[in-house]
PDB file of N, CA, C and O in Angstrom:
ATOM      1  N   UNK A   1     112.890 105.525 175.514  1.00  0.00           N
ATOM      2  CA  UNK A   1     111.632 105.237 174.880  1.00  0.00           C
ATOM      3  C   UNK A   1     111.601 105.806 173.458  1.00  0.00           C
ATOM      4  O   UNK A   1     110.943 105.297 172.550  1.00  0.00           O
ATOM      5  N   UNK A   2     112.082 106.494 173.379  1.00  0.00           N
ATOM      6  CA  UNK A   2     112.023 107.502 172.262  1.00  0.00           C
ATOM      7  C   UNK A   2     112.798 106.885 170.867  1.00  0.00           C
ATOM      8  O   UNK A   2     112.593 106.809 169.656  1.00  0.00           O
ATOM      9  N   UNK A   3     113.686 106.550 171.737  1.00  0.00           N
ATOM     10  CA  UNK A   3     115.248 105.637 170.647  1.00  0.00           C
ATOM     11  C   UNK A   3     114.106 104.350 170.106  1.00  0.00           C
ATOM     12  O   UNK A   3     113.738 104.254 168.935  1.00  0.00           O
ATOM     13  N   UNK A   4     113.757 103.627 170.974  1.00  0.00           N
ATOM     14  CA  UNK A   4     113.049 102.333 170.804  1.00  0.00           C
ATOM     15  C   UNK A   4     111.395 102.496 170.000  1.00  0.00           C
ATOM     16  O   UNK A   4     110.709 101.606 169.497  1.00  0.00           O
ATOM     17  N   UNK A   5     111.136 103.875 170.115  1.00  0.00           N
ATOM     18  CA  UNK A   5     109.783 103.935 169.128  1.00  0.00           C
ATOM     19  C   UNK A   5     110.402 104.072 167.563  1.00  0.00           C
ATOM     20  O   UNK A   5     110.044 103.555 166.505  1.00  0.00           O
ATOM     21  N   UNK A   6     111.120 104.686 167.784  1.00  0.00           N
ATOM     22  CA  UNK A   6     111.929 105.216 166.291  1.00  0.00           C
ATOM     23  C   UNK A   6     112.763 104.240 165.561  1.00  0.00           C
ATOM     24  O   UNK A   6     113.409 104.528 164.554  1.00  0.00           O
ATOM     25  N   UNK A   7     112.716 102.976 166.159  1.00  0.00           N
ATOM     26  CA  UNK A   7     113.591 101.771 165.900  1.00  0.00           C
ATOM     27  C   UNK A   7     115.017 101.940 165.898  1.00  0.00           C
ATOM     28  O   UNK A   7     115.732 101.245 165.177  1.00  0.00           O
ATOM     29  N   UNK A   8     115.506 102.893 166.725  1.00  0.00           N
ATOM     30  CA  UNK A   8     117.409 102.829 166.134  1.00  0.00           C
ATOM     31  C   UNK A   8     118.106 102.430 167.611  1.00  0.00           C
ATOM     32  O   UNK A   8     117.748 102.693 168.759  1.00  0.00           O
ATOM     33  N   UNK A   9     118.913 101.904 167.244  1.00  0.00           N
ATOM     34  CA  UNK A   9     119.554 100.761 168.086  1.00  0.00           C
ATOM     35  C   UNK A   9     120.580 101.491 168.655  1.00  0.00           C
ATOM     36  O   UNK A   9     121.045 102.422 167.997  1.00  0.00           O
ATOM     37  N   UNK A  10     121.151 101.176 170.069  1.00  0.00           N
ATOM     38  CA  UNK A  10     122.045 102.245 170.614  1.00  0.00           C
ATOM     39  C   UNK A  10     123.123 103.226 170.040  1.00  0.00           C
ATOM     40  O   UNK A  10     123.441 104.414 169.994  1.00  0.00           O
ATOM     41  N   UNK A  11     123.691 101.227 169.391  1.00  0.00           N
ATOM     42  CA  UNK A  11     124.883 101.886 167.872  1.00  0.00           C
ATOM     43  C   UNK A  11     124.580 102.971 167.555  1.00  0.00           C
ATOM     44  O   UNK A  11     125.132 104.051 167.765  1.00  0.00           O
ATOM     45  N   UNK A  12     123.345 102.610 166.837  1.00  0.00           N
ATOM     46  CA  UNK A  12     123.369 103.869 165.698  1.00  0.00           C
ATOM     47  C   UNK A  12     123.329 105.431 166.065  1.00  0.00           C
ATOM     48  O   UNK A  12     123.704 106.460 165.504  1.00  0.00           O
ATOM     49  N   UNK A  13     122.397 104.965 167.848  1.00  0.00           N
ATOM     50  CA  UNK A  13     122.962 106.756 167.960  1.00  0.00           C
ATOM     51  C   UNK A  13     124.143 106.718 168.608  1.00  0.00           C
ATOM     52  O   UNK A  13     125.059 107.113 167.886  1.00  0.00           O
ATOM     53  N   UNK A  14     124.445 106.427 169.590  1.00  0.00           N
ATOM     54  CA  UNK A  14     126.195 106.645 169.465  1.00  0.00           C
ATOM     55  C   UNK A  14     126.993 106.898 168.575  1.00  0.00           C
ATOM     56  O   UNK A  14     127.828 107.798 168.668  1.00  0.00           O
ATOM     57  N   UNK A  15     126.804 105.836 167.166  1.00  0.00           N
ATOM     58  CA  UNK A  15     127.653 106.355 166.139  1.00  0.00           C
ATOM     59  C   UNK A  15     127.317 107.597 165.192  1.00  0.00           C
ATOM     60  O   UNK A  15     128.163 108.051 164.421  1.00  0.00           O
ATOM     61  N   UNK A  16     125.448 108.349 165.352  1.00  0.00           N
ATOM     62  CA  UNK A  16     125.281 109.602 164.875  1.00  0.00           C
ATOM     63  C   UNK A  16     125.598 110.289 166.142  1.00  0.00           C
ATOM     64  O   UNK A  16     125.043 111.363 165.913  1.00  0.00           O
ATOM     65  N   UNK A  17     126.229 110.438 167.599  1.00  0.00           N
ATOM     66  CA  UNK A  17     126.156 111.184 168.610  1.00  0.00           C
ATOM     67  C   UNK A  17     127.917 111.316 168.534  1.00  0.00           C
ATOM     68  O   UNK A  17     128.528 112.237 169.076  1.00  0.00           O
ATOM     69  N   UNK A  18     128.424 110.456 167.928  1.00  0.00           N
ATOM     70  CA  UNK A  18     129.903 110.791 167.976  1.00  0.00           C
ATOM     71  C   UNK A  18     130.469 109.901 170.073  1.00  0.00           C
ATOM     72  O   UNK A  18     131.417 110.290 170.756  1.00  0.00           O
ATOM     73  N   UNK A  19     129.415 108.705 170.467  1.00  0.00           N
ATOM     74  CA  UNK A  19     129.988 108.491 171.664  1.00  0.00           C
ATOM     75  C   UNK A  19     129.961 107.261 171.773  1.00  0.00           C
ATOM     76  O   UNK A  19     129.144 106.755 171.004  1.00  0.00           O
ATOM     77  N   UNK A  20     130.542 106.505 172.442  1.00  0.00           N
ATOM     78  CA  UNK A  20     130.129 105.064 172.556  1.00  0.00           C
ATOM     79  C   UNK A  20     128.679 104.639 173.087  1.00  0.00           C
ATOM     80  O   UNK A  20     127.957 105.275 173.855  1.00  0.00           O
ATOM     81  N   UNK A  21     128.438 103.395 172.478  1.00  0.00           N
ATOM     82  CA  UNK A  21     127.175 102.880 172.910  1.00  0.00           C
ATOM     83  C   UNK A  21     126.894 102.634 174.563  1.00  0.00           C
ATOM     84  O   UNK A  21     125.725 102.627 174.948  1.00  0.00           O
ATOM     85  N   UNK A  22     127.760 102.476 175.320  1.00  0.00           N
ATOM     86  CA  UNK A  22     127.555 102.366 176.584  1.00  0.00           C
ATOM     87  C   UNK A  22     127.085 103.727 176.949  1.00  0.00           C
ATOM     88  O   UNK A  22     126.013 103.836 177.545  1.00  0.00           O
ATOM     89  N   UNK A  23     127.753 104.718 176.662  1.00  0.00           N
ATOM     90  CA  UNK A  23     126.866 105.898 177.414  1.00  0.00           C
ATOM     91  C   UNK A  23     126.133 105.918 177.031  1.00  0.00           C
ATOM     92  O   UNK A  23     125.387 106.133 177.986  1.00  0.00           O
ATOM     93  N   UNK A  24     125.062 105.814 175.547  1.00  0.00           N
ATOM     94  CA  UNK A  24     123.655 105.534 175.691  1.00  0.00           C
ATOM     95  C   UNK A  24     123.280 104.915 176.284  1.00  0.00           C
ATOM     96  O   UNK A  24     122.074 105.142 176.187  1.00  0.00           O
ATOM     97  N   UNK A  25     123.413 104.116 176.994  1.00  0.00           N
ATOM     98  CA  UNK A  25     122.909 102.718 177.583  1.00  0.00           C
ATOM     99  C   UNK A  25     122.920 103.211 179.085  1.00  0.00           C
ATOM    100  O   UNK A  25     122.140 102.684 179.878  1.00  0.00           O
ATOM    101  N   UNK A  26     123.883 104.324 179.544  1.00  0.00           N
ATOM    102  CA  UNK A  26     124.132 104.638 180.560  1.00  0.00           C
ATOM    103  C   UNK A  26     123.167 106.463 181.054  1.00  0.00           C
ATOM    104  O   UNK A  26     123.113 107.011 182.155  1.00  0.00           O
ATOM    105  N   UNK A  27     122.744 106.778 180.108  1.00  0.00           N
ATOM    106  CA  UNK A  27     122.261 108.048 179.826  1.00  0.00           C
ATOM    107  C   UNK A  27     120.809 107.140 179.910  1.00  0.00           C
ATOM    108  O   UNK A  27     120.217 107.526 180.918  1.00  0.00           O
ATOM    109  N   UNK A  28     120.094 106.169 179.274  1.00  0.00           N
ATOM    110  CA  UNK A  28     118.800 105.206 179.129  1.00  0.00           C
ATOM    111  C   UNK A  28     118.499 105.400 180.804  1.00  0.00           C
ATOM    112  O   UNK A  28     117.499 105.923 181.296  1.00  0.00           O
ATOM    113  N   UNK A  29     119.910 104.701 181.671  1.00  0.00           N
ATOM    114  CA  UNK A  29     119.007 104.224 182.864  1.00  0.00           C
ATOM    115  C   UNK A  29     119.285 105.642 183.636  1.00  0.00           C
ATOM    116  O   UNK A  29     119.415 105.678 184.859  1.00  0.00           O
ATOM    117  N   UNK A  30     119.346 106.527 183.006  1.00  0.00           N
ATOM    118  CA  UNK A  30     119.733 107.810 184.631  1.00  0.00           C
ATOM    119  C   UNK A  30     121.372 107.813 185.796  1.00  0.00           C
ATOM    120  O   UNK A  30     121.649 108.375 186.855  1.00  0.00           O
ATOM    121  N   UNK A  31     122.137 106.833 184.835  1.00  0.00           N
ATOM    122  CA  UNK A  31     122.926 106.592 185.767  1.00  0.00           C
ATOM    123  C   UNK A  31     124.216 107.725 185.396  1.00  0.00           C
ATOM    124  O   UNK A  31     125.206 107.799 186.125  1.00  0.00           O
ATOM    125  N   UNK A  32     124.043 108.591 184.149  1.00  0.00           N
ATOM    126  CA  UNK A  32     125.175 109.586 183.914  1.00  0.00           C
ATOM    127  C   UNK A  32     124.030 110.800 182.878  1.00  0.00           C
ATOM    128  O   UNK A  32     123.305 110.626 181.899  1.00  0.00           O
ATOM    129  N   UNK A  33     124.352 111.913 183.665  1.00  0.00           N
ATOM    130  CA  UNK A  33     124.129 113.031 182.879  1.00  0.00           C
ATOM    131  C   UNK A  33     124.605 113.771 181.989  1.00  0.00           C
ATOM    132  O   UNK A  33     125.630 114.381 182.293  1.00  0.00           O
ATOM    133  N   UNK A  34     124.076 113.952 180.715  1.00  0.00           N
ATOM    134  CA  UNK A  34     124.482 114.699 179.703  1.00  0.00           C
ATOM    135  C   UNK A  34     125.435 116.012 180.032  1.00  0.00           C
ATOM    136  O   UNK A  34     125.618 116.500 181.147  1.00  0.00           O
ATOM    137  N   UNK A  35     125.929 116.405 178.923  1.00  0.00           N
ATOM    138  CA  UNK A  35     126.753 118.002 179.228  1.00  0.00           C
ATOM    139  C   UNK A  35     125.499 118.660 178.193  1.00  0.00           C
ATOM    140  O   UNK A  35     124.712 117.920 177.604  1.00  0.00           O
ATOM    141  N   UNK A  36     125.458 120.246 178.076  1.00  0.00           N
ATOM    142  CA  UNK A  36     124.579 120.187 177.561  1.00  0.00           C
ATOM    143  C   UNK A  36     124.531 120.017 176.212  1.00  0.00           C
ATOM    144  O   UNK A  36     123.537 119.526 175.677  1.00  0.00           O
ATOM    145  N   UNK A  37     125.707 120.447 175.458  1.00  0.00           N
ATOM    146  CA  UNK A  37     126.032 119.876 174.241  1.00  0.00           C
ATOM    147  C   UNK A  37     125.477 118.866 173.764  1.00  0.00           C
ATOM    148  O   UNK A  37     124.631 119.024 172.883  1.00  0.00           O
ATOM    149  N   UNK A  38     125.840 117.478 174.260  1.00  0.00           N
ATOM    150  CA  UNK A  38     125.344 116.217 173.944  1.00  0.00           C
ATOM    151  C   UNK A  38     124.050 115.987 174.243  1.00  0.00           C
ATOM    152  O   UNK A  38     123.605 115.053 173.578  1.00  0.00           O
ATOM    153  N   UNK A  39     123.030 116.622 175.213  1.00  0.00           N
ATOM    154  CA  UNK A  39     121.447 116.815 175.713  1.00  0.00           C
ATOM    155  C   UNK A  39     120.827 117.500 174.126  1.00  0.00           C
ATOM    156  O   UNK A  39     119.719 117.180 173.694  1.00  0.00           O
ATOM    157  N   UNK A  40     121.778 118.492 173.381  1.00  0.00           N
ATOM    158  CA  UNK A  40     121.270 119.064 172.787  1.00  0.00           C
ATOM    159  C   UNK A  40     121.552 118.828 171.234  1.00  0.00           C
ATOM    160  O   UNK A  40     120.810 119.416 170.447  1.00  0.00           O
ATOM    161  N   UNK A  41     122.699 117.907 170.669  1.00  0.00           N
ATOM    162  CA  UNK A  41     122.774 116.564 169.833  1.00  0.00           C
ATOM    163  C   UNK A  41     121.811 115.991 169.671  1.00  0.00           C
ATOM    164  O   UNK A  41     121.143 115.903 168.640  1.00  0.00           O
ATOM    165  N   UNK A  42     121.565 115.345 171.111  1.00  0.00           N
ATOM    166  CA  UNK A  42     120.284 113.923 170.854  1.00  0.00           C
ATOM    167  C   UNK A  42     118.957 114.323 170.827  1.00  0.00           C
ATOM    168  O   UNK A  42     118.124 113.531 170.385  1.00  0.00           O
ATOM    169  N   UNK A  43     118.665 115.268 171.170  1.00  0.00           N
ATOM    170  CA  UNK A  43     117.225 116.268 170.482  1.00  0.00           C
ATOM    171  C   UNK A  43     117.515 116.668 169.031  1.00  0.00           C
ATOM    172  O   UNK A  43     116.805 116.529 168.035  1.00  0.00           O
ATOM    173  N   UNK A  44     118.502 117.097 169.137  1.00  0.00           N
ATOM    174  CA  UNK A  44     118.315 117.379 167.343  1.00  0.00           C
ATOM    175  C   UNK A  44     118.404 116.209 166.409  1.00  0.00           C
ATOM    176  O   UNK A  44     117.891 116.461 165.319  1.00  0.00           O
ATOM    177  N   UNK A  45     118.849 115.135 166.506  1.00  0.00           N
ATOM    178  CA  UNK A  45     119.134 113.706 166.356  1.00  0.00           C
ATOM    179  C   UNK A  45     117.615 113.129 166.007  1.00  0.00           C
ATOM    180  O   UNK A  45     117.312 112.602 164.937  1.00  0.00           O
ATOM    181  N   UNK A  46     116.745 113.334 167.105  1.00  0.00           N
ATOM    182  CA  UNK A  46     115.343 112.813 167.024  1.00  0.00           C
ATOM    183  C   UNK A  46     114.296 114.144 166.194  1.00  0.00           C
ATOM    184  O   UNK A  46     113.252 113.946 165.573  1.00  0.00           O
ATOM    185  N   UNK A  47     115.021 115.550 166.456  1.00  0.00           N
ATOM    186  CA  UNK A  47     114.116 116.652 165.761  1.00  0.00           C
ATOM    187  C   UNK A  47     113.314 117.229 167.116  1.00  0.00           C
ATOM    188  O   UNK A  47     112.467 118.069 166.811  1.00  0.00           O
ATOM    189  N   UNK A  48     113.391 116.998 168.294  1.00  0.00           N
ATOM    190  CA  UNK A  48     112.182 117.198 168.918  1.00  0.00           C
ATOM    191  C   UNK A  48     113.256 118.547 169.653  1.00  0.00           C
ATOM    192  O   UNK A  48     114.389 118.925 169.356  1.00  0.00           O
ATOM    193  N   UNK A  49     112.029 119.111 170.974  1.00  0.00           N
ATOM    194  CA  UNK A  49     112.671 120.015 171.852  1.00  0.00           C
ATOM    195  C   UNK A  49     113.489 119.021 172.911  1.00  0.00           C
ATOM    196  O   UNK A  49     113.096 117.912 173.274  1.00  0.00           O
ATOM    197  N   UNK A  50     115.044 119.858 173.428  1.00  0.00           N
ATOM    198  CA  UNK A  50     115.564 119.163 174.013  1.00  0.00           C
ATOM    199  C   UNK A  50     114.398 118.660 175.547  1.00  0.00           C
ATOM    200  O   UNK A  50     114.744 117.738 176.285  1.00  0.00           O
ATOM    201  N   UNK A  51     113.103 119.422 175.780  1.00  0.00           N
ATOM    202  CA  UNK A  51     112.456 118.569 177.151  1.00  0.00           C
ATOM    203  C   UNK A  51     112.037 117.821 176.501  1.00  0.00           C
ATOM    204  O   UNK A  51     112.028 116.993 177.412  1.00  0.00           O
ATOM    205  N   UNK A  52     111.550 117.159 175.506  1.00  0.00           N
ATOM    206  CA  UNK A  52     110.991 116.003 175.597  1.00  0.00           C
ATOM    207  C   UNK A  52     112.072 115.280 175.479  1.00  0.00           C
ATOM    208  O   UNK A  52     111.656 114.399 174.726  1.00  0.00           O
ATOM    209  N   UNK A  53     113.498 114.951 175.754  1.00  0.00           N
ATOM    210  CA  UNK A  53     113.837 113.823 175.672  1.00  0.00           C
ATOM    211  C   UNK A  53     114.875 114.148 177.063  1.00  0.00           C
ATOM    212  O   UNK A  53     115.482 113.104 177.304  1.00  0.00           O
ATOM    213  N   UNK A  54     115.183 115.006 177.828  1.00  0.00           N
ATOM    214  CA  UNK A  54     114.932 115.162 179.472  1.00  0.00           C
ATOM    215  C   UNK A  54     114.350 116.507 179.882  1.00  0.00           C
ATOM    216  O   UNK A  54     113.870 117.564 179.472  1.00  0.00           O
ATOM    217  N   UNK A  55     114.855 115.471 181.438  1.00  0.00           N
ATOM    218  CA  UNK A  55     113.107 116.714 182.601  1.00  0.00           C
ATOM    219  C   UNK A  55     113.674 116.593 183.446  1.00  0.00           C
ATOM    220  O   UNK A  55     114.326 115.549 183.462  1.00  0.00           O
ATOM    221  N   UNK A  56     113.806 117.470 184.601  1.00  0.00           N
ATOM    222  CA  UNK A  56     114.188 117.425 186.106  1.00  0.00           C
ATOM    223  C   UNK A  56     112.918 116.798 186.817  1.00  0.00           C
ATOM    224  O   UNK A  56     113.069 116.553 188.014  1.00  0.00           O
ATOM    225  N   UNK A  57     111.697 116.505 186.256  1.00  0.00           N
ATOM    226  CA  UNK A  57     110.825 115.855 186.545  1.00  0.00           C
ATOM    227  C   UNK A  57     110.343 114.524 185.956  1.00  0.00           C
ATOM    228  O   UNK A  57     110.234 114.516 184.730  1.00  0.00           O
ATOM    229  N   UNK A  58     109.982 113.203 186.727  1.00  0.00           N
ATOM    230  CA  UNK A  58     109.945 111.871 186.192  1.00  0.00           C
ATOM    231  C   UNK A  58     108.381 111.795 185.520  1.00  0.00           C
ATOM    232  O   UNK A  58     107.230 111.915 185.939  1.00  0.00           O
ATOM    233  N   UNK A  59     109.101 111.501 184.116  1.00  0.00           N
ATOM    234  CA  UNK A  59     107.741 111.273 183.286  1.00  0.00           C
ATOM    235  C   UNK A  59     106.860 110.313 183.640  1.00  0.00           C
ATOM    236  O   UNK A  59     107.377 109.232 183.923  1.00  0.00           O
ATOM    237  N   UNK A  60     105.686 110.384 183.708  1.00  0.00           N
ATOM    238  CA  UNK A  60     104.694 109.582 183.543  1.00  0.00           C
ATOM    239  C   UNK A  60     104.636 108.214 182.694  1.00  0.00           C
ATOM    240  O   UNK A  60     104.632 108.262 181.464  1.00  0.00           O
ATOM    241  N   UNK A  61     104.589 106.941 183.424  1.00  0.00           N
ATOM    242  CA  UNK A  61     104.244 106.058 182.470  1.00  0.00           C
ATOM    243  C   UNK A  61     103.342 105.923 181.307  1.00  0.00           C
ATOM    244  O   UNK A  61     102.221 106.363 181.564  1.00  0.00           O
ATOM    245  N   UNK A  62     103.491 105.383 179.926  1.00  0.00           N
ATOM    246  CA  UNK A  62     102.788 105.571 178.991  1.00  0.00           C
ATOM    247  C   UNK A  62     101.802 104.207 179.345  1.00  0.00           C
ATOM    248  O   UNK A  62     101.904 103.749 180.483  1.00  0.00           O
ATOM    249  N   UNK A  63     100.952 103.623 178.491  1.00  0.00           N
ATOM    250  CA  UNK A  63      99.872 102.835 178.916  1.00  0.00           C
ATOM    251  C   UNK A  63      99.296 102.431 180.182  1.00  0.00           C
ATOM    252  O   UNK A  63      98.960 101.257 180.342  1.00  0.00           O
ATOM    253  N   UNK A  64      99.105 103.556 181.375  1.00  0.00           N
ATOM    254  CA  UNK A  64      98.640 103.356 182.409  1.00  0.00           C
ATOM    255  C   UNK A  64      97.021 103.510 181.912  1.00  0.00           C
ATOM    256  O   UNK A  64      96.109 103.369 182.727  1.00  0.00           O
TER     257      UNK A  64
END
């Protein structure tokens, strides 16, 4: 959600994350977990704290 408010396209973070676009794509649906290194890349990538962009708990839908 975060990638897609900010407009940048998998590419582009893969190619600022140093990984291929499939593991974004694969990190998107929950189907592979970060090391923490790379958890802590893609927070700094967006600027935010690494929880807002994961949680051991499932976020809440936005426009409910």
């Amino acid at each position: 959600m975060l990638r897609a408010e900010r407009g940048v396209s998998r590419r582009q973070l893969a190619e600022a994350l140093g990984v291929h676009y499939q593991t974004v794509g694969y990190l998107e649906r929950g189907e592979y977990s970060p090391s923490l290194h790379l958890a802590l890349r893609i927070a700094g990538f967006f600027e935010v704290p690494v929880e807002v962009v994961f949680s051991t708990e499932p976020f809440p839908r936005i426009g409910r």
